[in-house]
Gaussian input, Z-matrix of N, CA and C with variables (Angstrom, degrees):
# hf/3-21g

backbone

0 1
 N
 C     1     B1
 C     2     B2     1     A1
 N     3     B3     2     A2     1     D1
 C     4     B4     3     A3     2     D2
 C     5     B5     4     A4     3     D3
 N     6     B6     5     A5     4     D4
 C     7     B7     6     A6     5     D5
 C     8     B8     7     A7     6     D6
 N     9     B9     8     A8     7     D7
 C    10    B10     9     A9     8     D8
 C    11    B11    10    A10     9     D9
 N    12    B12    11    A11    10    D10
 C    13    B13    12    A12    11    D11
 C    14    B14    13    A13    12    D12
 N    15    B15    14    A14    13    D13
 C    16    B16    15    A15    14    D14
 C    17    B17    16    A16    15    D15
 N    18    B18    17    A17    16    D16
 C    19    B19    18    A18    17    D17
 C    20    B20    19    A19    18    D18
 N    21    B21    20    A20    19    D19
 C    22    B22    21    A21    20    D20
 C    23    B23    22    A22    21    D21
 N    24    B24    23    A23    22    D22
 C    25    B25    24    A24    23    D23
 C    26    B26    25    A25    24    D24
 N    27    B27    26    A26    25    D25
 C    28    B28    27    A27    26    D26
 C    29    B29    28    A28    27    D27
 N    30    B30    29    A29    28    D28
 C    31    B31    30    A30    29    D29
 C    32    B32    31    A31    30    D30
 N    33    B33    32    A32    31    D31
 C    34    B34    33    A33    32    D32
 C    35    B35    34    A34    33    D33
 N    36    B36    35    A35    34    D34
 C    37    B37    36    A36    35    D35
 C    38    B38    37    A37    36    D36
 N    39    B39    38    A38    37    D37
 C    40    B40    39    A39    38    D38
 C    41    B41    40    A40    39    D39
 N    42    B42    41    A41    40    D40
 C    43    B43    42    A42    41    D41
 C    44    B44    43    A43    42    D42
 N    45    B45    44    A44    43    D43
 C    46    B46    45    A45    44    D44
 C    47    B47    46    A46    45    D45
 N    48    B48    47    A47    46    D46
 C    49    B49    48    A48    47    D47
 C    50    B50    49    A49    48    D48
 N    51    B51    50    A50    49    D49
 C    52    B52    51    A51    50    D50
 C    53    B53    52    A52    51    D51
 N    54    B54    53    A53    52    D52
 C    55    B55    54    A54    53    D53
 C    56    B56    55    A55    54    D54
 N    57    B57    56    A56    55    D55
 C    58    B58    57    A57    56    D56
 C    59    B59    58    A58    57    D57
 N    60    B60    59    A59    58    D58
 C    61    B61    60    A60    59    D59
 C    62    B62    61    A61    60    D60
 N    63    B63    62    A62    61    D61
 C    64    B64    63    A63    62    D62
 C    65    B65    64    A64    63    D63
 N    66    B66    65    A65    64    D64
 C    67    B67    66    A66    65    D65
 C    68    B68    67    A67    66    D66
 N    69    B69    68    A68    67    D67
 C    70    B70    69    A69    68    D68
 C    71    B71    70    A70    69    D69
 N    72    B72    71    A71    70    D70
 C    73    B73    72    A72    71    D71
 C    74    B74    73    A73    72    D72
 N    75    B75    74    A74    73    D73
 C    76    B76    75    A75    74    D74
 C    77    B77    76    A76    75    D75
 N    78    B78    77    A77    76    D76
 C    79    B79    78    A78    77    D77
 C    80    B80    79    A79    78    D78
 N    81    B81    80    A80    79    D79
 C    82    B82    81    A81    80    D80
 C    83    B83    82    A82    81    D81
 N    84    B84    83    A83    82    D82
 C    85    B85    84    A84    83    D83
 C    86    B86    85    A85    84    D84
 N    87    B87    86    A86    85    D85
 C    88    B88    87    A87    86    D86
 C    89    B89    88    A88    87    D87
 N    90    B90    89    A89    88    D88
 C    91    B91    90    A90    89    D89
 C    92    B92    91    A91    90    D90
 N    93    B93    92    A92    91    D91
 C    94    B94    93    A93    92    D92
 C    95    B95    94    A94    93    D93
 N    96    B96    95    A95    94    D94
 C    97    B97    96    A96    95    D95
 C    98    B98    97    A97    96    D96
 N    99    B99    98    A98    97    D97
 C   100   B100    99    A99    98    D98
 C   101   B101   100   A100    99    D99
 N   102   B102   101   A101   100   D100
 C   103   B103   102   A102   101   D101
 C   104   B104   103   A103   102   D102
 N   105   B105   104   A104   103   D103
 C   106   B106   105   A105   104   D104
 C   107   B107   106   A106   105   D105
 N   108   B108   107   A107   106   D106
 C   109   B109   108   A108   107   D107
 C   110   B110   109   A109   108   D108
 N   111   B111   110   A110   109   D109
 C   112   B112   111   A111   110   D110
 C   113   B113   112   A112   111   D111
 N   114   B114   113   A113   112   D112
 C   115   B115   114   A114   113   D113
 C   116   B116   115   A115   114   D114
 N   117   B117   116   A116   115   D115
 C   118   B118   117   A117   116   D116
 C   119   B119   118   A118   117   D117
 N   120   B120   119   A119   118   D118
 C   121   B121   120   A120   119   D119
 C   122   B122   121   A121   120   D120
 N   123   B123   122   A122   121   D121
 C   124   B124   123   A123   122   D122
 C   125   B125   124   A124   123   D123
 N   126   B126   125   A125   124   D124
 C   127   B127   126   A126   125   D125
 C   128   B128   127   A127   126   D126
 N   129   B129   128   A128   127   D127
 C   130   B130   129   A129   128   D128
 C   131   B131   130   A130   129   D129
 N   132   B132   131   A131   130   D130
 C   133   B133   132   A132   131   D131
 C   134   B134   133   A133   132   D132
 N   135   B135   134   A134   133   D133
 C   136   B136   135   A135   134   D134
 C   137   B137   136   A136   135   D135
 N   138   B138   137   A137   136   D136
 C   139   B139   138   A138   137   D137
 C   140   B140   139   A139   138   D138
 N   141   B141   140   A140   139   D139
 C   142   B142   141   A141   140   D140
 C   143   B143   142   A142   141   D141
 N   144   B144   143   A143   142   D142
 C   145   B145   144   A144   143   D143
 C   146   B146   145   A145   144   D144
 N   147   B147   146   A146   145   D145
 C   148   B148   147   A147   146   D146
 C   149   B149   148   A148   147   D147
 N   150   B150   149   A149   148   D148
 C   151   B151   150   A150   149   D149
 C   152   B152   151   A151   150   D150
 N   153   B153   152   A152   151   D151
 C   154   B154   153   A153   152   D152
 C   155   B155   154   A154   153   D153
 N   156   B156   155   A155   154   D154
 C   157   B157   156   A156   155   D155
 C   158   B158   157   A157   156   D156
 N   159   B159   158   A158   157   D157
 C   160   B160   159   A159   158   D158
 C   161   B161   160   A160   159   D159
 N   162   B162   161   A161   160   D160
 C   163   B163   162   A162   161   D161
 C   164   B164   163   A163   162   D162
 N   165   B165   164   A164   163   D163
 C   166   B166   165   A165   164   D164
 C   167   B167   166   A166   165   D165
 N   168   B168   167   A167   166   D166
 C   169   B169   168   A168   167   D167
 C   170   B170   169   A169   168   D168
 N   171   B171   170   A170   169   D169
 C   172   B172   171   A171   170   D170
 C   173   B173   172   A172   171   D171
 N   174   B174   173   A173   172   D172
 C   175   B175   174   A174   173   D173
 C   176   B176   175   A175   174   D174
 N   177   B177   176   A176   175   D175
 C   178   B178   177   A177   176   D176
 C   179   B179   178   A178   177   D177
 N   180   B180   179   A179   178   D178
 C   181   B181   180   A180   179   D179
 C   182   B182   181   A181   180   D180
 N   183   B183   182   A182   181   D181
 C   184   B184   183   A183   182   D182
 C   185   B185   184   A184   183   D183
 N   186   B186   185   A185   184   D184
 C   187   B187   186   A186   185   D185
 C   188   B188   187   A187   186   D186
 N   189   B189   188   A188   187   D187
 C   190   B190   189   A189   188   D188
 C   191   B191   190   A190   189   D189
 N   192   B192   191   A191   190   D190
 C   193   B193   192   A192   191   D191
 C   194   B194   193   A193   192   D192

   B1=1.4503
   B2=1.5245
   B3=1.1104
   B4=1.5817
   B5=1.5185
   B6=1.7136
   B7=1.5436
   B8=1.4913
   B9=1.6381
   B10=1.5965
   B11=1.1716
   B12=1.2643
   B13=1.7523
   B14=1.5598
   B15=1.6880
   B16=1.2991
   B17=1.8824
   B18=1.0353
   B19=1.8606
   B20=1.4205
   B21=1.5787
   B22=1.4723
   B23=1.0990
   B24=1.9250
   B25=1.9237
   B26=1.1218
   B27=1.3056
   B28=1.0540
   B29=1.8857
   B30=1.5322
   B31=1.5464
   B32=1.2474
   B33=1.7865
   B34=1.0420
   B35=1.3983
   B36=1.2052
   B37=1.3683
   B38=1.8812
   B39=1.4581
   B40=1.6478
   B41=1.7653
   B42=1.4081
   B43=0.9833
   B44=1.6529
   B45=1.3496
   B46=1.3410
   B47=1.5570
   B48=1.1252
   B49=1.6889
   B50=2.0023
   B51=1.7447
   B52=1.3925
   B53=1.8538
   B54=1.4230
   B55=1.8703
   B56=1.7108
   B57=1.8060
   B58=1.8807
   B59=1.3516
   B60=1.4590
   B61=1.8044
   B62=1.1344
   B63=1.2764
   B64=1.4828
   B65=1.5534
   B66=1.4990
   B67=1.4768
   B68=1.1139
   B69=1.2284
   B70=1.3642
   B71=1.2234
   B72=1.6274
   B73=1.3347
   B74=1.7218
   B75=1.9959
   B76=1.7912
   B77=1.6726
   B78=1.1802
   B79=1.3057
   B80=1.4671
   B81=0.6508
   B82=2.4189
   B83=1.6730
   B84=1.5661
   B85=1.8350
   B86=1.9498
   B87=1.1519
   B88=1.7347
   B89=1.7400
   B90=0.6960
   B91=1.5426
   B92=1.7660
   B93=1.3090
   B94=1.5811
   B95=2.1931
   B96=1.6886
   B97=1.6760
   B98=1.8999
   B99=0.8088
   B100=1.4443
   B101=1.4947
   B102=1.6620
   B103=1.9132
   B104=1.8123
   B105=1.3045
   B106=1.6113
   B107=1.6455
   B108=1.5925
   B109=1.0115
   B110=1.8740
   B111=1.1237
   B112=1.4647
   B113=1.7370
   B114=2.1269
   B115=1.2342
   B116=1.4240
   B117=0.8484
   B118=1.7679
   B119=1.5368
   B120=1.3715
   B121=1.4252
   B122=1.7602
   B123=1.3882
   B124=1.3922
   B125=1.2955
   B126=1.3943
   B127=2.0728
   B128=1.5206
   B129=0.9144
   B130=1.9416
   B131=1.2537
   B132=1.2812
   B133=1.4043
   B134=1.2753
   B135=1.0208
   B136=1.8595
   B137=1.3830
   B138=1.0714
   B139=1.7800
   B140=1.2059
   B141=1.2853
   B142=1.9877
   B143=1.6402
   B144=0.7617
   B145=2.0445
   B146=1.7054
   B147=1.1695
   B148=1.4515
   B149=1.4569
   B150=1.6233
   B151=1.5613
   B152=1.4959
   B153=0.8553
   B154=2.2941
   B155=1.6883
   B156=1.1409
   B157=1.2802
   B158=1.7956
   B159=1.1046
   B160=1.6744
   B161=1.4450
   B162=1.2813
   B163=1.9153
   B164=1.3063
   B165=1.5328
   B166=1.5068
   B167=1.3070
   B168=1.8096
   B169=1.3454
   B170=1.5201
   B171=1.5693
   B172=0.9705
   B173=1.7259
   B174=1.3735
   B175=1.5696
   B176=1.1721
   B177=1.5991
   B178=1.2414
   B179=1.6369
   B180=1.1445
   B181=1.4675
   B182=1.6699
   B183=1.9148
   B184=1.8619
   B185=1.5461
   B186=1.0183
   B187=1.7942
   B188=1.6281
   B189=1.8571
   B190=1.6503
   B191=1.7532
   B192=1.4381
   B193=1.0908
   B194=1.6324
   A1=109.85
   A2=108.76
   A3=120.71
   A4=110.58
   A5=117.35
   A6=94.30
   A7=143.33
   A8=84.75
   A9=116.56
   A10=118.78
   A11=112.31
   A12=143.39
   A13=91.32
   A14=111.59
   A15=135.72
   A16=100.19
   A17=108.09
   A18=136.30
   A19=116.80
   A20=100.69
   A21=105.26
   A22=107.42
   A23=121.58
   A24=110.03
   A25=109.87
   A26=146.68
   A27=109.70
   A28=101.18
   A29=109.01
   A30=105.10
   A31=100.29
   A32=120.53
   A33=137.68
   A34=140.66
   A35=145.74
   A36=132.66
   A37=102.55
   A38=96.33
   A39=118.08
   A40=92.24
   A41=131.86
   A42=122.49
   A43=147.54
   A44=107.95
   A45=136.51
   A46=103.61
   A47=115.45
   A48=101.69
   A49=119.50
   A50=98.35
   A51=105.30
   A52=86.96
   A53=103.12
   A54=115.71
   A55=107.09
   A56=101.29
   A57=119.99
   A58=107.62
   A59=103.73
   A60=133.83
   A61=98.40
   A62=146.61
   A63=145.64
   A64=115.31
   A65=106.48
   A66=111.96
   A67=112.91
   A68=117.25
   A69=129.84
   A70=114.14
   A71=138.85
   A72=141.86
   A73=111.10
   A74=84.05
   A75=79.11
   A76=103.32
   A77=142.88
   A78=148.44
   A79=108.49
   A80=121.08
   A81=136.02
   A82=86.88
   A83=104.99
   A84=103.00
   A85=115.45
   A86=98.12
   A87=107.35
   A88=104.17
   A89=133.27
   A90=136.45
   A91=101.46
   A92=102.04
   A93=98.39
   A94=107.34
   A95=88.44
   A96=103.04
   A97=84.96
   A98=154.81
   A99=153.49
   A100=108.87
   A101=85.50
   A102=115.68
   A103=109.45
   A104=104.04
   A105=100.57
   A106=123.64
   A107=105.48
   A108=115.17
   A109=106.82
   A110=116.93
   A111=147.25
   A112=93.14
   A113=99.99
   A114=98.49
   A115=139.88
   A116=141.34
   A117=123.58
   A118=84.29
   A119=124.35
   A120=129.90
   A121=94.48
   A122=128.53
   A123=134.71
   A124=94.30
   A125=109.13
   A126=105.36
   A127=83.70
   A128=120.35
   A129=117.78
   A130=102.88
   A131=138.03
   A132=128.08
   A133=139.83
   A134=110.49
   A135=119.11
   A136=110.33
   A137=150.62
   A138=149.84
   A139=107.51
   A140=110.06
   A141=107.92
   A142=99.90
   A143=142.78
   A144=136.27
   A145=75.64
   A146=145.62
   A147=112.78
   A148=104.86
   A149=96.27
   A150=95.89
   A151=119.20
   A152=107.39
   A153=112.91
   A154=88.79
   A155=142.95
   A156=127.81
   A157=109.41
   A158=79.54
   A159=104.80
   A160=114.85
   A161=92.10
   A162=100.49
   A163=104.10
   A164=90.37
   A165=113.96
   A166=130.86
   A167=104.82
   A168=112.14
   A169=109.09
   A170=117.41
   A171=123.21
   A172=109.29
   A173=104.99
   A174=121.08
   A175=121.40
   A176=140.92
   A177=143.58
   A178=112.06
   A179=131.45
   A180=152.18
   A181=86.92
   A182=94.14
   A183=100.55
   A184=92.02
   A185=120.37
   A186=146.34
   A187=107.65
   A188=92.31
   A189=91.57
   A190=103.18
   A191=140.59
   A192=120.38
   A193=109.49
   D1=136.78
   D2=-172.27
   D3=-129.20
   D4=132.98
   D5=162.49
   D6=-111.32
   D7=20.97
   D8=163.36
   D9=-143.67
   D10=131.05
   D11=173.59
   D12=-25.73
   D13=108.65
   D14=174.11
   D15=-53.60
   D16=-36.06
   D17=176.94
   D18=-46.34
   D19=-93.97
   D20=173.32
   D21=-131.20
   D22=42.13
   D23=162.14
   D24=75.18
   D25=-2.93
   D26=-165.00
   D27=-91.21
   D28=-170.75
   D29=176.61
   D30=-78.04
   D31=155.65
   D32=158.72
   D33=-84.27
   D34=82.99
   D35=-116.19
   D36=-120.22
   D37=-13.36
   D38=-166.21
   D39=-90.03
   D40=140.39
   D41=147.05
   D42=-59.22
   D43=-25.01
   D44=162.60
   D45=-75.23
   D46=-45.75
   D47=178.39
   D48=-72.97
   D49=-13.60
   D50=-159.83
   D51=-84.57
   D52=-32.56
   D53=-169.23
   D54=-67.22
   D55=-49.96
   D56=155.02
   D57=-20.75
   D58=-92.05
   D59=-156.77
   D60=117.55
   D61=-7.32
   D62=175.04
   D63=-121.19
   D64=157.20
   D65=163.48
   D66=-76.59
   D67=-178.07
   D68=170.48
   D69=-65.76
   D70=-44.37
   D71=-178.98
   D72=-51.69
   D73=-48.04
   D74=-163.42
   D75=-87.11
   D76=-7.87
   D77=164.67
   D78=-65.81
   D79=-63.74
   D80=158.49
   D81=-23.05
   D82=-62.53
   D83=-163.77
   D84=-82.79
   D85=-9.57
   D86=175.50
   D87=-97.45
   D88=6.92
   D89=-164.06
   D90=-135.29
   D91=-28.58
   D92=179.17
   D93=-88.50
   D94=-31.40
   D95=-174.16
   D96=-73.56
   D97=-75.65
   D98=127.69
   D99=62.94
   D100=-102.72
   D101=167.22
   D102=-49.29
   D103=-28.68
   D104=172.76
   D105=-77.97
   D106=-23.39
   D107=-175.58
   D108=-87.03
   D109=-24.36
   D110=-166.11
   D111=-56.45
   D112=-85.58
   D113=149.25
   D114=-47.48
   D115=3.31
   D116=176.66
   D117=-92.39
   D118=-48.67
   D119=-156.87
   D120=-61.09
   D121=-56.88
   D122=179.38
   D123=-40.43
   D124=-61.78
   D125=-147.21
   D126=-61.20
   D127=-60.03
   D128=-161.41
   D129=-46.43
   D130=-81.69
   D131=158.29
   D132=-8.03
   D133=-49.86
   D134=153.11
   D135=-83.17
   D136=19.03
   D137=110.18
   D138=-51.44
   D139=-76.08
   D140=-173.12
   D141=-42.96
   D142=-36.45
   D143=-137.57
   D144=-108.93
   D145=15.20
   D146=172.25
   D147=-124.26
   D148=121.48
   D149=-161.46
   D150=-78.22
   D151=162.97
   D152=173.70
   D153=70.44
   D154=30.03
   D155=151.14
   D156=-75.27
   D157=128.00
   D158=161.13
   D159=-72.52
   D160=124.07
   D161=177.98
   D162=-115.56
   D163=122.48
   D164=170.37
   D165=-16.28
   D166=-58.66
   D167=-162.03
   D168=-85.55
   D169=-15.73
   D170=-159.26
   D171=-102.61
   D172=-23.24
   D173=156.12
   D174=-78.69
   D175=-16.83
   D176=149.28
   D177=-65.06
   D178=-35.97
   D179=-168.82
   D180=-54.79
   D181=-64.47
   D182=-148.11
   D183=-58.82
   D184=-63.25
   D185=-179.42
   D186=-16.00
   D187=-61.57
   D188=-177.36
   D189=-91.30
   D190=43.82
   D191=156.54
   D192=-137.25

């Protein structure tokens, strides 16, 4: 329990936000940065799992030596 937004400080005035540690604004914005982070982690994962892909850096490597 917090009685300012672990986030950006401010006071907490909601009981659910004081039980949180966040307001509502910055909980809305940690939960959306979250689901964004969720996907990047998916898409990358489904890169690695597809086999005989050619990697960029590693086909520029052979090329330039």
């Amino acid at each position: 329990m917090a009685d300012f937004c672990l986030r950006c400080g401010r006071a907490l005035k909601n009981k659910e936000s004081v039980e949180r540690g966040y307001g509502s604004d910055c909980y809305k914005k940690i939960k959306a940065e979250e689901k964004k982070l969720d996907e990047v982690q998916k898409f990358n994962e489904v890169m690695e799992e597809i086999e005989g892909q050619i990697n960029f850096v590693d086909e520029l490597k052979r090329k330039c030596s």
